[in-house]
C-alpha positions in Angstrom: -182.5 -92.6 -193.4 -179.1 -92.5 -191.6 -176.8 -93.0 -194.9 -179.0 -89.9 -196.7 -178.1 -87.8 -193.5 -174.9 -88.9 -194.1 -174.5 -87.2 -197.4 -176.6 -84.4 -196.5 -174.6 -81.0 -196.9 -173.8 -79.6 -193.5 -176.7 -76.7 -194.0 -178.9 -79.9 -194.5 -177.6 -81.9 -191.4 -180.0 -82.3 -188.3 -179.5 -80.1 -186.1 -178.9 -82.9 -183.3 -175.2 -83.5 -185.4 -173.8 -80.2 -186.2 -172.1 -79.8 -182.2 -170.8 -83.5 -182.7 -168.9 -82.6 -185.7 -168.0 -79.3 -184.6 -166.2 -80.9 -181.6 -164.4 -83.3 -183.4 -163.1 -80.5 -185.8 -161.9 -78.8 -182.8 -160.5 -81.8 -181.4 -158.2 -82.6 -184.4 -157.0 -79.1 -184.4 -156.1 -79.0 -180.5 -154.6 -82.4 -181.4 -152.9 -80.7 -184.8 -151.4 -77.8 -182.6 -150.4 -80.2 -179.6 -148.7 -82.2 -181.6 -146.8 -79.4 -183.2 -145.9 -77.6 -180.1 -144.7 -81.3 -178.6 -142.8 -81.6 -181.9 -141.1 -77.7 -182.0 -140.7 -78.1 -178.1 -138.8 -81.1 -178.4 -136.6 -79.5 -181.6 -136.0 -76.7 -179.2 -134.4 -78.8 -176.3 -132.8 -81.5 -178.3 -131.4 -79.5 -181.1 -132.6 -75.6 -181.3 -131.2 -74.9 -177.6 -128.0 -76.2 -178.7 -127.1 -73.7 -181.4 -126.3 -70.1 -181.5 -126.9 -68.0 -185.0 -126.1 -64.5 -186.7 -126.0 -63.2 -190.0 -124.4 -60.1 -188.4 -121.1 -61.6 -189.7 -118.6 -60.3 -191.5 -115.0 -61.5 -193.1 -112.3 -59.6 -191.7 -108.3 -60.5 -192.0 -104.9 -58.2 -189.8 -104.5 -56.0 -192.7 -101.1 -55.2 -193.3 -99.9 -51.4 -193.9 -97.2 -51.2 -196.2 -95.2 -47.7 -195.2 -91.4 -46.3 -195.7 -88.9 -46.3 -193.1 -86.9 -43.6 -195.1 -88.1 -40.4 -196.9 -87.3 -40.4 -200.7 -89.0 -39.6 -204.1 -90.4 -42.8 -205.2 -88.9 -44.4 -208.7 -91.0 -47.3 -209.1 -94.0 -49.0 -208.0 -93.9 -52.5 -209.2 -97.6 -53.7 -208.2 -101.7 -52.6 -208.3 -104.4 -53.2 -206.3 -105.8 -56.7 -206.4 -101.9 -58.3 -207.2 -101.1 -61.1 -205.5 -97.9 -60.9 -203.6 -95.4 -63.1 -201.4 -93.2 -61.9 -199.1 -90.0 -60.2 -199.7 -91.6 -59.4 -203.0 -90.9 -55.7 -203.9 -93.3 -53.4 -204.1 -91.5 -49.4 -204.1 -88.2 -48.6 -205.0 -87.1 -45.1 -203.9 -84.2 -42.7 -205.2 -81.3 -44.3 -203.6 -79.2 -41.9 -204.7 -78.4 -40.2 -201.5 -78.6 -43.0 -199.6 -75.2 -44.0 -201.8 -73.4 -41.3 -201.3 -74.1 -42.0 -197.0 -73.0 -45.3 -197.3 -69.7 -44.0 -199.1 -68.9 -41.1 -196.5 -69.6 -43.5 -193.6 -67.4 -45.8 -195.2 -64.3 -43.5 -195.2 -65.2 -42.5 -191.6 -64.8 -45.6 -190.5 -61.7 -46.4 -192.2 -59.9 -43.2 -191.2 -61.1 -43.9 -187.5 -59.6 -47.4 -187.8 -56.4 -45.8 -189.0 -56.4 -43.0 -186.1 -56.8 -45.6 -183.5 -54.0 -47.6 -185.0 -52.1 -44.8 -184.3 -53.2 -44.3 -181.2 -51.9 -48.0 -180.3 -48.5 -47.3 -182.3 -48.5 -44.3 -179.6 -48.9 -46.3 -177.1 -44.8 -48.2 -177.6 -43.7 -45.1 -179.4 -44.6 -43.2 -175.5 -43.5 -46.3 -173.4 -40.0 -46.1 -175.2 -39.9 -42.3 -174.4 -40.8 -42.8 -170.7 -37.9 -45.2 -170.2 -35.7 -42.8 -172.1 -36.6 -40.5 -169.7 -36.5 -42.9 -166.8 -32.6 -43.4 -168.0 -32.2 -39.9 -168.1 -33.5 -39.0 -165.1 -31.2 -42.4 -163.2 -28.0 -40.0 -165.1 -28.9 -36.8 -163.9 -29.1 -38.5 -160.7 -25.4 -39.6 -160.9 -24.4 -36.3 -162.0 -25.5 -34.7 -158.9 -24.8 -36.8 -156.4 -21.1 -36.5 -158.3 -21.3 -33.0 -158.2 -22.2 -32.6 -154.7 -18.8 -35.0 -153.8 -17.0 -32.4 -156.1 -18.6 -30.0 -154.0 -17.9 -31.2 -150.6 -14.2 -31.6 -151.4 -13.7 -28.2 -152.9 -15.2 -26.6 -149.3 -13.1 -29.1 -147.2 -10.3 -28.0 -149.3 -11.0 -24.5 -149.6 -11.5 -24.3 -145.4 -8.1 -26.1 -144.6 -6.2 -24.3 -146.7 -7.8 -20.8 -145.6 -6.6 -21.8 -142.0 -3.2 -22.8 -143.3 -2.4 -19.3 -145.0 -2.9 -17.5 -141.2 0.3 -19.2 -140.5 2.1 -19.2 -143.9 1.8 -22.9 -144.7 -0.4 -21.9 -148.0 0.1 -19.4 -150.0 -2.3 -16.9 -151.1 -2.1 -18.2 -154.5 -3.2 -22.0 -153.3 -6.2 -20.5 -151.1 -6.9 -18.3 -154.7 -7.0 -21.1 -156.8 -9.0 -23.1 -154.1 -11.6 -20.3 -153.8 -12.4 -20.9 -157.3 -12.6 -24.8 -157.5 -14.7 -24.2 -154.6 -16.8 -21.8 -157.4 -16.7 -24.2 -160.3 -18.0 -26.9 -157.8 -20.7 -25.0 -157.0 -21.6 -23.8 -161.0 -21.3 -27.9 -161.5 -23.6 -28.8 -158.7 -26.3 -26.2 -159.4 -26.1 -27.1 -163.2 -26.3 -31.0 -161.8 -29.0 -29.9 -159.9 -31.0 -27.9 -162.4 -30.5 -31.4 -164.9 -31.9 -33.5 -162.3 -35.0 -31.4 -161.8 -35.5 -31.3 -165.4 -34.8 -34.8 -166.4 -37.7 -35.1 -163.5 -39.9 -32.6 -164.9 -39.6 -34.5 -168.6 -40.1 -38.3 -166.9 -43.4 -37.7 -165.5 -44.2 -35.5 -168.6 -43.6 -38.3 -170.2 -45.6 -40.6 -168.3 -48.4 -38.4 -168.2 -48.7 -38.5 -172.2 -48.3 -42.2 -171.8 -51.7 -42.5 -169.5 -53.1 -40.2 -171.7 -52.8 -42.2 -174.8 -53.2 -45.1 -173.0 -57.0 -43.9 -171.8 -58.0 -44.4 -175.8 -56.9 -47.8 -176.0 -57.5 -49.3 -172.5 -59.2 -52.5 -172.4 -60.1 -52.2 -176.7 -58.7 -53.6 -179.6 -58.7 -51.5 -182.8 -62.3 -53.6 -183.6 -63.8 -52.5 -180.4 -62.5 -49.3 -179.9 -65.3 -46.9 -178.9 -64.3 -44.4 -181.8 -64.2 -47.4 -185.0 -67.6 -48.6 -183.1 -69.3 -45.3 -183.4 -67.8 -45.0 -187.0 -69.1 -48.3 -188.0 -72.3 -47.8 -186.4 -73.1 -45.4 -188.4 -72.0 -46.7 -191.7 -74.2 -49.9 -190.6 -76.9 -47.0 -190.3 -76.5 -45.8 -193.9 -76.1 -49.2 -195.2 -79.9 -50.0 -193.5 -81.2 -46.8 -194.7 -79.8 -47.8 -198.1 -81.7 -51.5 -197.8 -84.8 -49.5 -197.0 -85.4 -47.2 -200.1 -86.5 -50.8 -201.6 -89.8 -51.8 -199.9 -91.1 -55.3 -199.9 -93.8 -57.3 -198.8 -94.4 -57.8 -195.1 -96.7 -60.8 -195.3 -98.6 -62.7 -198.4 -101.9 -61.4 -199.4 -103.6 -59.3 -202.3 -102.6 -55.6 -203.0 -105.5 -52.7 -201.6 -105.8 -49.4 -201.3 -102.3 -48.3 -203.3 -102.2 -44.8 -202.9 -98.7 -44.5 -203.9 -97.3 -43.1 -207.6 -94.2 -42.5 -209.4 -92.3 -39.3 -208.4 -94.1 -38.8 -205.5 -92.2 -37.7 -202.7 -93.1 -40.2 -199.2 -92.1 -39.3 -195.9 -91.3 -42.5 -193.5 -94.7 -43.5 -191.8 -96.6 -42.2 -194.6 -99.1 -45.7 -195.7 -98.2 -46.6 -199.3 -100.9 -49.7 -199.5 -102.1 -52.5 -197.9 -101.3 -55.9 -198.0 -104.6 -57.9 -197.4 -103.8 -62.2 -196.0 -106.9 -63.6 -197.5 -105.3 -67.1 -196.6 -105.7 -65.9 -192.9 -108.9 -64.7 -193.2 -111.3 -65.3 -189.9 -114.7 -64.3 -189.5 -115.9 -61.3 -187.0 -119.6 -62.3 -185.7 -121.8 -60.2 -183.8 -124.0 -61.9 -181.4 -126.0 -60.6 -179.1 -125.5 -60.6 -175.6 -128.4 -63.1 -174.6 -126.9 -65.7 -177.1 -123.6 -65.7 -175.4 -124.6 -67.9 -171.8 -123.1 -70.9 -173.5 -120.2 -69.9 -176.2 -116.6 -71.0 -175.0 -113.7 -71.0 -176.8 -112.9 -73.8 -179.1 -116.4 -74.4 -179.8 -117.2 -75.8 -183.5 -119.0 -73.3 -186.0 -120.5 -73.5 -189.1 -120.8 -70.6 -191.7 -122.0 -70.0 -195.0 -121.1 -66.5 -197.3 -123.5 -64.5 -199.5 -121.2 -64.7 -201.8 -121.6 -68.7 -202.4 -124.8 -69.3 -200.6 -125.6 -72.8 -199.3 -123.0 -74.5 -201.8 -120.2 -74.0 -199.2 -120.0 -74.0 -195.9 -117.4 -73.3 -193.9 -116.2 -75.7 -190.4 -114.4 -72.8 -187.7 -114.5 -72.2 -184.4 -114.6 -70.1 -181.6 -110.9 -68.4 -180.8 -112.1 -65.4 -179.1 -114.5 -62.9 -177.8 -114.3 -59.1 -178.0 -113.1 -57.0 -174.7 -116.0 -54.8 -175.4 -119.3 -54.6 -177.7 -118.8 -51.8 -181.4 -120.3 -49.3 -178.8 -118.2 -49.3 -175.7 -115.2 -48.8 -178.5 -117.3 -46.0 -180.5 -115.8 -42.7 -180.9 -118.6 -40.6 -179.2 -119.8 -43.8 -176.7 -122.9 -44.0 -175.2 -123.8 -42.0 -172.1 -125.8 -44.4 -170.1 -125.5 -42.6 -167.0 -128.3 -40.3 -168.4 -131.8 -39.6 -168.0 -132.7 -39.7 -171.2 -131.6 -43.8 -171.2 -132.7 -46.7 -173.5 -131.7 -50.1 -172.9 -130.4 -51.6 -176.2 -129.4 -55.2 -176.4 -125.6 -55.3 -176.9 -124.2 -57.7 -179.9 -120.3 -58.6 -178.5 -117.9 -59.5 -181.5 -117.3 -62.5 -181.6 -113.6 -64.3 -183.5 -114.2 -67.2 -185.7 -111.0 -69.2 -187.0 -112.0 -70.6 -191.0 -110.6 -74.1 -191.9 -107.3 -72.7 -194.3 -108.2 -75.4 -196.9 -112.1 -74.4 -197.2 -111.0 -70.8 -197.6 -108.3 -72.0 -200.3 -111.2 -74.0 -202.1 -113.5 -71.1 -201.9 -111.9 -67.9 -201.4 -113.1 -65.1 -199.3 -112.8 -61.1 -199.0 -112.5 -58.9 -196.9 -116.1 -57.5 -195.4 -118.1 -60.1 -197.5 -121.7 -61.2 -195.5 -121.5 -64.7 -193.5 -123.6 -66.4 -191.4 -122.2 -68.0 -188.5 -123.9 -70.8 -186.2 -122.3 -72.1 -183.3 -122.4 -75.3 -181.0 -122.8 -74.6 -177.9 -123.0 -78.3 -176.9 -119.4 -78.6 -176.1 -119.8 -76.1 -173.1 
């Protein structure tokens, strides 16, 4: 009787044994989901709780922007979009044309202002020699009148003690005649003396007045250093660097993007010719949100994988930075959360993930390609 109720179909059980097996139905499925919340809970704190993950992750790189530092009409572009380039490769030549004929005039500046200051120098001995001419002539003129004043003195004395001899008749009226005009031609000699003095005075400090003059352009310089040949070569090093600049090369190595730039066109300096992309520096922008970040630190390890490869390679970084702000604090209209009208949103802060250089070299990368990004927050 019991091994036919056994293998009676449940609608055919006793009534007495449908709860018991009811019971241990439920039993086994408590069991089934205690076990599997014992087995996800204990996932969560040994592993789970550990790791951070996004797949609002995106390849990003410090894109270079290739503009002129000179205005010009270009005459060659020498690369296209998607070329690889090193640096110091060219990329735009510009008419240098004009920049030729700059260099040339501020070459003959400079060379006739090395010649004028030489002269200025040569000035400087030519007005030194002309000051101690002077200083000789003024020391004669000196002599003269000091001799022409003794003349002078004698011709009075002699003039006075004859005029008191010809009262008595001891000199004749000629004698006091002829002493009357030595006593003029002394005089004549003295003023003349006297006027040469002056003038020998007048052209000494004339003199060394044009020798401070002169000597205010070369004080303290050689013909090298001389403020004039400095300006003049200044400005012939300026051409010269403008010249370098109508031939544009590559800041950085990377892949061509975004060449705007043709033949014949005429660029202003400023104006962006193309872009220079480092795809061998590429790093990894991830946008967590802003519960995930309690535990991220810098230097922690991440793993990513690309949508562009899948699960076939994955990609060892880590964590080299955190953003100043979350994408909306830096929006161009940002949110007004001082309103009424407010809505919390949960903020995702980008996050700057270093790749390993030889992983990106084995599997190459592009700018704004997909990734996913999953960090360790056990090193904390």
């Amino acid at each position: 009787m019991t091994s036919q109720a056994l293998t009676l179909p449940a609608a055919q059980m006793p009534a007495d044994e449908m709860p018991v097996r009811r019971k241990k139905l439920f039993m086994l499925l408590g069991g089934a989901i205690a076990a599997a919340a014992i087995g996800y809970g204990s996932y969560w704190v040994l592993v789970a709780s550990h790791y951070v993950s996004t797949d609002n992750a995106y390849v990003a790189a410090e894109i270079a922007q290739v503009t002129p530092e000179v205005a010009g009409t270009v005459r060659t572009v020498q690369v296209m979009d998607t070329q690889h380039v090193k640096r110091g490769d060219i990329l735009v030549l510009l008419n240098d044309s004009d920049a030729r004929l700059a260099l040339a005039q501020t070459q003959a500046d400079l060379e006739r202002a090395e010649r004028r200051v030489r002269g200025y120098f040569a000035n400087d001995a030519g007005l030194t020699a002309q000051v101690q001419a002077r200083s000789a002539e003024q020391t004669r003129a000196a002599a003269q009148l000091a001799s022409a004043r003794s003349d002078l003195e004698r011709a009075q004395l002699d003039f006075k003690r004859r005029e008191a001899l010809v009262k008595n008749g001891s000199v004749s009226a000629e004698e006091l005649s002829n002493a009357k005009n030595a006593l003029s031609v002394a005089e004549a000699r003295y003023r003349d003396a006297e006027a040469a003095a002056t003038q020998s005075e007048a052209y000494y400090r004339a003199a060394v007045e044009a020798l401070k003059s002169n000597q205010t352009l070369t004080a303290n310089t050689t013909v090298d250093t001389n403020p004039e040949v400095a300006l003049a070569r200044a400005k012939r090093d300026q051409a010269r660097l403008d010249l370098a600049r109508t031939v544009i090369r590559a800041p950085i190595d990377g892949v061509v993007a975004k060449r705007q730039v043709q033949v014949g066109q005429r660029v202003q300096a400023g104006v962006n010719l193309l872009s220079v992309v480092p795809l061998q520096q590429a790093h990894v922008d991830a946008n967590f949100k802003e519960v995930q970040l309690e535990k991220v630190r810098l230097g922690q390890a991440v793993k990513l994988t690309s949508d562009l490869y899948g699960s076939k390679a994955v990609y060892h970084g880590k964590v080299v930075g955190l953003a100043g702000g979350s994408g909306s604090a830096f929006a161009m209209i940002p949110a007004q959360n001082a309103t009424g009208n407010w809505i919390k949103v949960v903020q995702r802060l980008p996050v700057r993930i270093a790749l390993d250089p030889a992983e990106l070299k084995a599997h190459p990368l592009s700018v704004g390609l997909s990734m996913t990004a999953t960090i360790d927050t056990r090193d904390n």
